[in-house]
N, C-alpha and C positions, 0 to 999 in steps of 0.2 A: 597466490592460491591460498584461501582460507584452510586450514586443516578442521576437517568431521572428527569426530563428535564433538560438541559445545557443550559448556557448563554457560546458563543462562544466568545472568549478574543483576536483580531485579533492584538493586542499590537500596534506597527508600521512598519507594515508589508509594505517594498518596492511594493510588486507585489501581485498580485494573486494566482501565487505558492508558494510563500513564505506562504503561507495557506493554505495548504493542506491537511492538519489536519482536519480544519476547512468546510474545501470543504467536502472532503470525508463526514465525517458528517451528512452537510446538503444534500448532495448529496441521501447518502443512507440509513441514517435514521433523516429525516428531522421532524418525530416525536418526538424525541430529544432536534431539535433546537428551543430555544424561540427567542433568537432574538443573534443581538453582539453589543460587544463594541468595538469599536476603538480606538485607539490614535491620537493625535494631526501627519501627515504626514504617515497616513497607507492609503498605493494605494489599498490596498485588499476589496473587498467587496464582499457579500454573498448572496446582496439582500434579506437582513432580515433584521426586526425591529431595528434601531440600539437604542442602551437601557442604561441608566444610571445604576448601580448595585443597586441602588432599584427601577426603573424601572420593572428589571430584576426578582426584590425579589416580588413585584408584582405580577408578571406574571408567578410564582411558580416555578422559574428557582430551582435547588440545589445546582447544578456543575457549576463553572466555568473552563471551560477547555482553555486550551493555545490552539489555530489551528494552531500557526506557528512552522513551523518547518525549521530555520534560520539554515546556516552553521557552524556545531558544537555544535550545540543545546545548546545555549546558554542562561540563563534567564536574561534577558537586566538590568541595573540597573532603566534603564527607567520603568519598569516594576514596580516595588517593592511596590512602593508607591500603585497602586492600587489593587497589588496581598495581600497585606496585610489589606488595607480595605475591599476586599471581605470577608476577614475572619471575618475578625469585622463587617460584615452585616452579616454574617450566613453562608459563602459558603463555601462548600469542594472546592480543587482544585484539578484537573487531569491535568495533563501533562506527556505526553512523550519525553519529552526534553533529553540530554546525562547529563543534567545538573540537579540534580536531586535535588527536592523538601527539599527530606531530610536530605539535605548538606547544605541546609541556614540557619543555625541555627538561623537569626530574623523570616522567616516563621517557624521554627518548634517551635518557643517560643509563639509566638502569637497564633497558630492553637492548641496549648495547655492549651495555657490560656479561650480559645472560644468555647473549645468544639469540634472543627474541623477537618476535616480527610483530608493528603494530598495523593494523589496516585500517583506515580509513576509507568507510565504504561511501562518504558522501563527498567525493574528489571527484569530479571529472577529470575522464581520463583519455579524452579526446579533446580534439580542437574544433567545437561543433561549428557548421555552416549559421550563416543568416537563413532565414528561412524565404522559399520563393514563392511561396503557393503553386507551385507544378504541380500538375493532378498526376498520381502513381496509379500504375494498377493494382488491383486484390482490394482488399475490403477491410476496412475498422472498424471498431467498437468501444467508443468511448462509455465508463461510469461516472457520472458527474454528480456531486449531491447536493442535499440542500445544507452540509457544516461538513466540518471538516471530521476525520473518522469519525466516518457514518457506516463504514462498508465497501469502501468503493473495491479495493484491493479484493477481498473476499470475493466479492462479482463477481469478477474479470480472472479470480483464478479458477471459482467452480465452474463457470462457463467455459472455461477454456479445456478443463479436467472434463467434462462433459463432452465436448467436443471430440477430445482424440479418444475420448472410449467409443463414439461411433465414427470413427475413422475421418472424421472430417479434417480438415488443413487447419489447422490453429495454430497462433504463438502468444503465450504471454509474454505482454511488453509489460517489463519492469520498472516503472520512474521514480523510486524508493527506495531509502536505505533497508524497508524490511523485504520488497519485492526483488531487489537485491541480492538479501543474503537466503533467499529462500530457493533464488533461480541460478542465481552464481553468476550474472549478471543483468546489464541494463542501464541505464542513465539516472542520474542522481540531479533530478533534472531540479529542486528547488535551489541547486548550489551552482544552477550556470549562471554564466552572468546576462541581465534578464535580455538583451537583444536577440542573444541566443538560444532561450528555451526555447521557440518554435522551430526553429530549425535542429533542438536536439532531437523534437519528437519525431519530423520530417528524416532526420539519420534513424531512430529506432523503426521505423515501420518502412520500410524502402519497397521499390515493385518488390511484385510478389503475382503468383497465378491468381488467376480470375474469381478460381473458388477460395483461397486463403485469408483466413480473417486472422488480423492483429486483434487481441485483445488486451485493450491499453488500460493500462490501471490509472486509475483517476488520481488528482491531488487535490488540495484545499477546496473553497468551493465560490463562484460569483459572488454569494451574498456573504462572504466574511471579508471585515476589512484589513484584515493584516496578512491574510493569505488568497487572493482571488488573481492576482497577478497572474501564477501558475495554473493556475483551470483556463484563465482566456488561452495560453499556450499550447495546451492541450487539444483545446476544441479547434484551434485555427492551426497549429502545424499537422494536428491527428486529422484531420480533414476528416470527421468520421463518418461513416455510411449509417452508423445507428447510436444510439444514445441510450443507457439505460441509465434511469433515475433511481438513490440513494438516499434513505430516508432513517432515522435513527427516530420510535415517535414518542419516547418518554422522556426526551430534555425538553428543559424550562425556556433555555436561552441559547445562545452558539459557544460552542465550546471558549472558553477564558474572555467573553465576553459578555456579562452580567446585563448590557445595557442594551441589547440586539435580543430581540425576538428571532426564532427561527423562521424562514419562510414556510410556505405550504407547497407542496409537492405541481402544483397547479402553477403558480407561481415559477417555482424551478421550469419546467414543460418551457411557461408562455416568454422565458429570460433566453434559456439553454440553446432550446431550438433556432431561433433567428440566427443567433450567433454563429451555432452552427454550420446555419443554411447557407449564411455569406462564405464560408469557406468549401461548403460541398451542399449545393442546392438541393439533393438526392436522400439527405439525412433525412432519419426518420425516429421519433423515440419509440422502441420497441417494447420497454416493459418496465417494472418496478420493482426493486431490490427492497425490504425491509428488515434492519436489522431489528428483530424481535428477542435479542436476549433475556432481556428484562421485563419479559411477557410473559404469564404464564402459554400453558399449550391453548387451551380453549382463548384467551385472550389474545392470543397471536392470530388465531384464526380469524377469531371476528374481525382483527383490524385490516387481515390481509383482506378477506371480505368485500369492507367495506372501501378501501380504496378502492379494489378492483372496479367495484360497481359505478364510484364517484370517475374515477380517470377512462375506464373502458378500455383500460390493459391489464395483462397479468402482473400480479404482484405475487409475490414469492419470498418468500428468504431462504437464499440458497445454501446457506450453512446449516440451515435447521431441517430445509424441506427439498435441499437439490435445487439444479439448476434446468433443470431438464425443460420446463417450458417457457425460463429466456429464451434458451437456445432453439426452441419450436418456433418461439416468434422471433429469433434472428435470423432463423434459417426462410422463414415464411416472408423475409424482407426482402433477404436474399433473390429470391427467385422472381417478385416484386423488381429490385434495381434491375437485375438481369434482363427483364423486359423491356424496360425504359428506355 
Protein backbone atom coordinates (compact mmCIF):
# COMPACT_ATOMS: atom_id res chain seq x y z
CA UNK A 1 0.00 0.00 0.00
CA UNK A 2 1.38 3.45 -1.23
CA UNK A 3 1.00 6.00 1.85
CA UNK A 4 -1.03 9.64 0.86
CA UNK A 5 -0.02 12.40 0.67
CA UNK A 6 3.14 12.60 -1.96
CA UNK A 7 5.67 15.01 -2.28
CA UNK A 8 6.00 15.01 -6.25
CA UNK A 9 9.96 14.55 -7.34
CA UNK A 10 10.02 16.49 -10.81
CA UNK A 11 13.99 15.44 -10.90
CA UNK A 12 15.28 17.56 -14.20
CA UNK A 13 12.65 17.30 -16.04
CA UNK A 14 13.27 18.99 -19.77
CA UNK A 15 9.41 19.73 -20.28
CA UNK A 16 6.30 19.36 -19.03
CA UNK A 17 5.66 16.08 -20.48
CA UNK A 18 8.44 14.69 -19.38
CA UNK A 19 6.08 14.83 -16.11
CA UNK A 20 3.42 13.24 -16.54
CA UNK A 21 3.46 11.22 -13.90
CA UNK A 22 3.40 14.06 -11.94
CA UNK A 23 0.59 15.83 -13.84
CA UNK A 24 -1.66 13.10 -13.93
CA UNK A 25 -1.43 13.20 -10.28
CA UNK A 26 -1.84 16.57 -9.49
CA UNK A 27 -4.40 16.67 -12.13
CA UNK A 28 -6.74 14.11 -10.74
CA UNK A 29 -6.11 13.53 -7.34
CA UNK A 30 -4.62 16.78 -6.35
CA UNK A 31 -5.60 15.53 -2.74
CA UNK A 32 -2.42 13.66 -2.83
CA UNK A 33 -0.16 16.40 -3.87
CA UNK A 34 1.53 18.44 -1.16
CA UNK A 35 3.89 20.21 -2.94
CA UNK A 36 7.29 19.17 -5.55
CA UNK A 37 10.66 19.35 -5.69
CA UNK A 38 12.77 20.15 -8.47
CA UNK A 39 16.32 19.98 -9.70
CA UNK A 40 18.61 22.40 -10.58
CA UNK A 41 17.40 22.81 -14.89
CA UNK A 42 13.70 21.03 -14.56
CA UNK A 43 11.49 23.01 -17.18
CA UNK A 44 8.45 21.20 -15.59
CA UNK A 45 6.22 22.70 -13.18
CA UNK A 46 3.02 21.73 -11.48
CA UNK A 47 2.18 24.88 -9.79
CA UNK A 48 2.56 23.51 -6.41
CA UNK A 49 4.56 24.45 -3.44
CA UNK A 50 7.86 23.80 -4.48
CA UNK A 51 9.41 22.06 -1.07
CA UNK A 52 12.65 21.08 0.26
CA UNK A 53 12.26 17.19 1.56
CA UNK A 54 11.78 18.45 5.00
CA UNK A 55 9.69 20.99 3.85
CA UNK A 56 7.80 18.30 2.55
CA UNK A 57 8.12 16.09 5.89
CA UNK A 58 6.49 19.07 7.47
CA UNK A 59 3.72 19.27 5.44
CA UNK A 60 2.98 15.43 6.19
CA UNK A 61 4.03 14.34 2.72
CA UNK A 62 5.06 10.04 3.01
CA UNK A 63 5.63 9.27 -0.54
CA UNK A 64 8.00 10.55 -2.58
CA UNK A 65 7.17 9.66 -5.96
CA UNK A 66 9.25 10.25 -9.25
CA UNK A 67 6.46 12.24 -11.89
CA UNK A 68 9.00 11.77 -14.76
CA UNK A 69 8.54 9.52 -16.98
CA UNK A 70 11.95 10.10 -19.30
CA UNK A 71 12.76 7.75 -22.44
CA UNK A 72 13.40 4.39 -21.16
CA UNK A 73 12.52 4.97 -17.94
CA UNK A 74 15.41 5.62 -16.69
CA UNK A 75 16.66 6.63 -12.71
CA UNK A 76 19.10 9.48 -13.60
CA UNK A 77 22.36 9.31 -11.63
CA UNK A 78 21.57 12.79 -10.98
CA UNK A 79 18.77 11.51 -9.02
CA UNK A 80 20.55 9.38 -6.47
CA UNK A 81 21.84 11.69 -4.26
CA UNK A 82 18.36 12.98 -3.28
CA UNK A 83 16.28 9.69 -3.76
CA UNK A 84 18.56 8.43 -0.99
CA UNK A 85 18.26 11.27 1.39
CA UNK A 86 14.59 10.96 1.13
CA UNK A 87 14.89 7.71 2.61
CA UNK A 88 17.11 9.03 5.40
CA UNK A 89 14.27 11.77 6.16
CA UNK A 90 11.67 9.02 6.38
CA UNK A 91 10.13 8.47 2.82
CA UNK A 92 8.78 5.64 0.94
CA UNK A 93 9.56 6.01 -2.84
CA UNK A 94 7.09 5.13 -5.63
CA UNK A 95 8.05 4.99 -9.12
CA UNK A 96 7.07 3.63 -12.22
CA UNK A 97 10.20 3.89 -14.01
CA UNK A 98 11.31 0.38 -16.51
CA UNK A 99 14.15 1.02 -14.27
CA UNK A 100 13.24 -0.42 -11.10
CA UNK A 101 13.73 0.56 -7.59
CA UNK A 102 14.73 -2.78 -6.61
CA UNK A 103 17.55 -3.17 -8.91
CA UNK A 104 19.68 -0.30 -7.12
CA UNK A 105 21.00 -2.24 -4.81
CA UNK A 106 22.46 1.47 -2.74
CA UNK A 107 18.47 2.26 -2.53
CA UNK A 108 17.55 -1.24 -1.47
CA UNK A 109 20.45 -0.89 1.19
CA UNK A 110 19.54 2.23 2.53
CA UNK A 111 15.48 1.78 2.38
CA UNK A 112 16.62 -1.11 4.61
CA UNK A 113 18.60 0.06 6.85
CA UNK A 114 15.44 3.13 7.55
CA UNK A 115 12.93 1.21 7.73
CA UNK A 116 11.50 2.18 4.26
CA UNK A 117 9.44 0.75 1.54
CA UNK A 118 10.31 1.18 -2.29
CA UNK A 119 7.36 0.44 -4.82
CA UNK A 120 7.62 -0.31 -7.97
CA UNK A 121 4.56 0.43 -9.67
CA UNK A 122 5.61 -0.96 -13.07
CA UNK A 123 5.85 -4.94 -11.84
CA UNK A 124 3.33 -7.09 -12.62
CA UNK A 125 1.96 -8.55 -10.07
CA UNK A 126 -0.05 -11.27 -11.45
CA UNK A 127 0.69 -14.19 -13.57
CA UNK A 128 -1.46 -13.02 -16.61
CA UNK A 129 -3.33 -15.59 -19.13
CA UNK A 130 -2.55 -15.88 -22.88
CA UNK A 131 -5.17 -14.17 -24.40
CA UNK A 132 -8.28 -16.24 -26.20
CA UNK A 133 -10.30 -13.91 -27.81
CA UNK A 134 -13.65 -15.23 -25.78
CA UNK A 135 -16.17 -12.54 -26.34
CA UNK A 136 -17.22 -11.20 -22.40
CA UNK A 137 -20.10 -9.57 -21.65
CA UNK A 138 -20.58 -5.57 -20.65
CA UNK A 139 -19.06 -3.10 -22.93
CA UNK A 140 -15.43 -1.22 -23.57
CA UNK A 141 -14.00 1.79 -24.61
CA UNK A 142 -10.80 1.91 -25.87
CA UNK A 143 -8.63 5.75 -26.46
CA UNK A 144 -6.20 5.14 -28.99
CA UNK A 145 -4.16 8.04 -30.65
CA UNK A 146 -2.38 9.17 -33.39
CA UNK A 147 1.60 9.41 -30.74
CA UNK A 148 2.03 8.66 -27.91
CA UNK A 149 0.90 11.16 -24.80
CA UNK A 150 -1.66 12.67 -26.70
CA UNK A 151 -4.31 12.29 -24.05
CA UNK A 152 -5.41 9.11 -23.97
CA UNK A 153 -5.42 8.52 -20.19
CA UNK A 154 -7.15 12.05 -19.59
CA UNK A 155 -10.15 10.52 -22.06
CA UNK A 156 -10.80 7.44 -20.40
CA UNK A 157 -10.68 9.14 -16.93
CA UNK A 158 -13.07 12.30 -17.77
CA UNK A 159 -15.42 9.88 -19.51
CA UNK A 160 -15.48 7.73 -16.81
CA UNK A 161 -15.65 10.76 -14.03
CA UNK A 162 -18.67 11.70 -16.34
CA UNK A 163 -20.12 8.57 -16.25
CA UNK A 164 -20.63 7.77 -12.44
CA UNK A 165 -21.93 11.51 -11.87
CA UNK A 166 -24.89 10.18 -14.00
CA UNK A 167 -25.03 7.12 -12.23
CA UNK A 168 -24.12 5.00 -15.09
CA UNK A 169 -21.85 1.59 -14.50
CA UNK A 170 -18.36 2.62 -15.24
CA UNK A 171 -14.64 1.45 -14.31
CA UNK A 172 -11.52 2.84 -15.26
CA UNK A 173 -9.12 0.40 -16.38
CA UNK A 174 -5.74 1.51 -15.55
CA UNK A 175 -2.62 0.12 -17.78
CA UNK A 176 -0.12 2.82 -16.40
CA UNK A 177 2.29 3.46 -14.06
CA UNK A 178 0.34 7.03 -13.68
CA UNK A 179 -3.30 5.27 -14.16
CA UNK A 180 -1.96 3.34 -11.40
CA UNK A 181 -0.93 5.64 -8.92
CA UNK A 182 -3.90 7.73 -9.40
CA UNK A 183 -6.45 4.63 -9.20
CA UNK A 184 -4.38 2.44 -6.68
CA UNK A 185 -4.57 0.02 -9.08
CA UNK A 186 -4.54 -1.89 -12.59
CA UNK A 187 -2.09 -3.49 -14.94
CA UNK A 188 1.35 -2.08 -15.89
CA UNK A 189 0.71 -3.57 -18.94
CA UNK A 190 4.01 -2.14 -21.05
CA UNK A 191 6.19 -4.43 -18.52
CA UNK A 192 4.26 -7.76 -19.37
CA UNK A 193 6.04 -9.86 -21.12
CA UNK A 194 4.59 -9.15 -24.82
CA UNK A 195 2.70 -12.78 -25.27
CA UNK A 196 0.79 -11.69 -22.46
CA UNK A 197 -0.41 -8.15 -22.76
CA UNK A 198 -3.56 -9.24 -24.58
CA UNK A 199 -4.43 -11.51 -22.17
CA UNK A 200 -3.54 -8.89 -19.32
CA UNK A 201 -6.20 -6.57 -20.81
CA UNK A 202 -8.60 -9.59 -21.28
CA UNK A 203 -7.74 -10.12 -16.95
CA UNK A 204 -8.50 -6.17 -16.58
CA UNK A 205 -12.01 -5.81 -18.09
CA UNK A 206 -13.60 -9.45 -17.25
CA UNK A 207 -17.74 -10.01 -17.63
CA UNK A 208 -19.29 -7.46 -16.42
CA UNK A 209 -23.44 -6.36 -16.74
CA UNK A 210 -24.72 -5.55 -19.92
CA UNK A 211 -24.82 -1.90 -19.18
CA UNK A 212 -21.11 -1.67 -17.71
CA UNK A 213 -18.50 0.10 -19.66
CA UNK A 214 -14.67 -0.47 -19.09
CA UNK A 215 -12.94 2.55 -19.82
CA UNK A 216 -9.55 1.52 -20.86
CA UNK A 217 -6.85 3.96 -20.92
CA UNK A 218 -4.86 3.77 -24.06
CA UNK A 219 -0.98 3.19 -24.41
CA UNK A 220 1.51 4.24 -27.20
CA UNK A 221 0.11 4.30 -30.46
CA UNK A 222 -0.12 2.10 -34.18
CA UNK A 223 1.86 4.65 -35.94
CA UNK A 224 4.92 4.87 -33.43
CA UNK A 225 7.69 2.59 -33.94
CA UNK A 226 9.18 1.92 -30.64
CA UNK A 227 5.98 1.76 -28.92
CA UNK A 228 2.84 0.37 -31.19
CA UNK A 229 3.28 -3.27 -29.86
CA UNK A 230 0.96 -2.23 -26.81
CA UNK A 231 -1.91 -0.41 -28.71
CA UNK A 232 -2.33 -3.78 -30.93
CA UNK A 233 -2.83 -5.49 -27.27
CA UNK A 234 -5.18 -3.17 -26.27
CA UNK A 235 -7.44 -3.07 -29.14
CA UNK A 236 -7.38 -7.00 -29.53
CA UNK A 237 -7.51 -8.13 -25.83
CA UNK A 238 -9.82 -4.80 -25.00
CA UNK A 239 -12.08 -6.18 -27.71
CA UNK A 240 -13.60 -2.70 -27.62
CA UNK A 241 -17.22 -1.80 -28.39
CA UNK A 242 -16.18 1.86 -29.15
CA UNK A 243 -12.91 3.74 -29.90
CA UNK A 244 -12.30 7.28 -29.19
CA UNK A 245 -9.53 8.95 -31.26
CA UNK A 246 -6.56 11.19 -29.55
CA UNK A 247 -5.08 13.96 -31.17
CA UNK A 248 -2.33 16.27 -29.78
CA UNK A 249 -2.40 18.98 -33.04
CA UNK A 250 0.65 21.39 -32.48
CA UNK A 251 3.61 18.68 -32.86
CA UNK A 252 5.93 18.69 -35.66
CA UNK A 253 6.74 15.14 -35.52
CA UNK A 254 5.81 11.85 -32.98
CA UNK A 255 7.17 12.18 -29.82
CA UNK A 256 11.39 11.31 -29.65
CA UNK A 257 11.02 10.71 -33.23
CA UNK A 258 12.35 13.61 -35.52
CA UNK A 259 12.03 11.42 -38.55
CA UNK A 260 8.12 10.26 -38.46
CA UNK A 261 5.46 12.73 -39.45
CA UNK A 262 2.51 12.54 -37.35
CA UNK A 263 -0.46 10.75 -38.97
CA UNK A 264 -3.89 12.52 -39.59
CA UNK A 265 -6.65 11.74 -37.43
CA UNK A 266 -8.44 10.13 -40.63
CA UNK A 267 -5.69 8.01 -41.09
CA UNK A 268 -5.84 6.77 -37.18
CA UNK A 269 -10.20 6.13 -38.06
CA UNK A 270 -9.16 4.23 -41.54
CA UNK A 271 -5.71 1.90 -39.29
CA UNK A 272 -7.63 1.64 -35.68
CA UNK A 273 -11.05 0.59 -36.79
CA UNK A 274 -10.26 -2.78 -38.97
CA UNK A 275 -8.20 -3.80 -36.27
CA UNK A 276 -10.55 -3.33 -34.02
CA UNK A 277 -13.34 -4.89 -36.07
CA UNK A 278 -11.16 -8.27 -36.32
CA UNK A 279 -11.50 -8.58 -32.63
CA UNK A 280 -15.19 -7.16 -31.99
CA UNK A 281 -17.04 -6.69 -35.30
CA UNK A 282 -19.60 -4.31 -33.47
CA UNK A 283 -16.88 -1.55 -32.70
CA UNK A 284 -17.60 1.75 -33.59
CA UNK A 285 -15.39 5.12 -33.34
CA UNK A 286 -17.51 7.27 -31.31
CA UNK A 287 -15.83 10.55 -31.09
CA UNK A 288 -12.73 12.82 -30.84
CA UNK A 289 -10.41 13.75 -27.96
CA UNK A 290 -8.22 16.91 -28.64
CA UNK A 291 -5.63 17.89 -26.37
CA UNK A 292 -5.72 21.74 -26.86
CA UNK A 293 -3.28 22.91 -24.25
CA UNK A 294 -1.31 24.71 -26.41
CA UNK A 295 -4.10 26.53 -27.94
CA UNK A 296 -5.33 29.54 -27.19
CA UNK A 297 -9.41 29.57 -26.17
CA UNK A 298 -10.55 30.89 -29.53
CA UNK A 299 -7.95 28.65 -31.34
CA UNK A 300 -9.00 25.56 -29.69
CA UNK A 301 -12.42 26.25 -30.80
CA UNK A 302 -11.78 26.62 -34.26
CA UNK A 303 -9.71 23.54 -34.41
CA UNK A 304 -12.35 21.49 -32.45
CA UNK A 305 -14.65 23.04 -35.13
CA UNK A 306 -13.24 22.16 -37.81
CA UNK A 307 -12.38 18.41 -37.20
CA UNK A 308 -15.66 18.01 -36.23
CA UNK A 309 -16.98 19.05 -39.59
CA UNK A 310 -14.01 17.13 -41.47
CA UNK A 311 -14.57 13.63 -39.37
CA UNK A 312 -18.61 14.04 -38.70
CA UNK A 313 -17.95 13.26 -34.87
CA UNK A 314 -17.66 15.18 -31.87
CA UNK A 315 -14.49 16.57 -31.00
CA UNK A 316 -14.00 17.93 -27.66
CA UNK A 317 -11.29 18.18 -25.12
CA UNK A 318 -12.37 16.81 -22.18
CA UNK A 319 -9.94 18.48 -19.81
CA UNK A 320 -10.68 21.93 -21.05
CA UNK A 321 -14.39 21.46 -22.03
CA UNK A 322 -15.71 18.11 -20.24
CA UNK A 323 -16.53 14.93 -21.47
CA UNK A 324 -20.11 15.17 -21.40
CA UNK A 325 -20.72 14.66 -25.21
CA UNK A 326 -18.18 11.59 -25.60
CA UNK A 327 -20.09 10.04 -23.23
CA UNK A 328 -23.53 11.20 -25.31
CA UNK A 329 -22.12 9.56 -28.11
CA UNK A 330 -21.00 6.41 -26.20
CA UNK A 331 -23.96 6.04 -24.60
CA UNK A 332 -25.87 6.87 -28.15
CA UNK A 333 -23.71 3.48 -29.45
CA UNK A 334 -24.73 1.89 -26.61
CA UNK A 335 -28.23 1.65 -27.33
CA UNK A 336 -27.11 1.17 -31.20
CA UNK A 337 -25.08 -2.34 -30.01
CA UNK A 338 -27.97 -3.19 -27.68
CA UNK A 339 -30.04 -3.45 -30.76
CA UNK A 340 -27.87 -5.44 -33.05
Amino acid sequence: MIETPYLLFLGDAPDQLAAKVAQGIKDWRPEYAVGQLRMEGCNADMKLPDMTLLDAKAAGAKTLVIGVANRGGIISPAWKKVLITALEEGFDIASGLHNLLRDEADLVAVAEACGRQLHDVRVPSVQYPIATGVKRTGKRCLAVGTDCSVGKMYTALAMDKVMKARGEKSTFAATGQTGILVTGKGVPLDAVIADFMAGAVEYLTPDNDADHWDMIEGQGSLFHVSYSGVTMALIHGGQPDALILCHEPTRTHMRGLPDYDLPTLQQLYDTALPLARWANPACEVVGISINTQHLSDADALAYLAQVEAEMGLPAVDPFRQGADRLVDALLGTQTVLAAQ
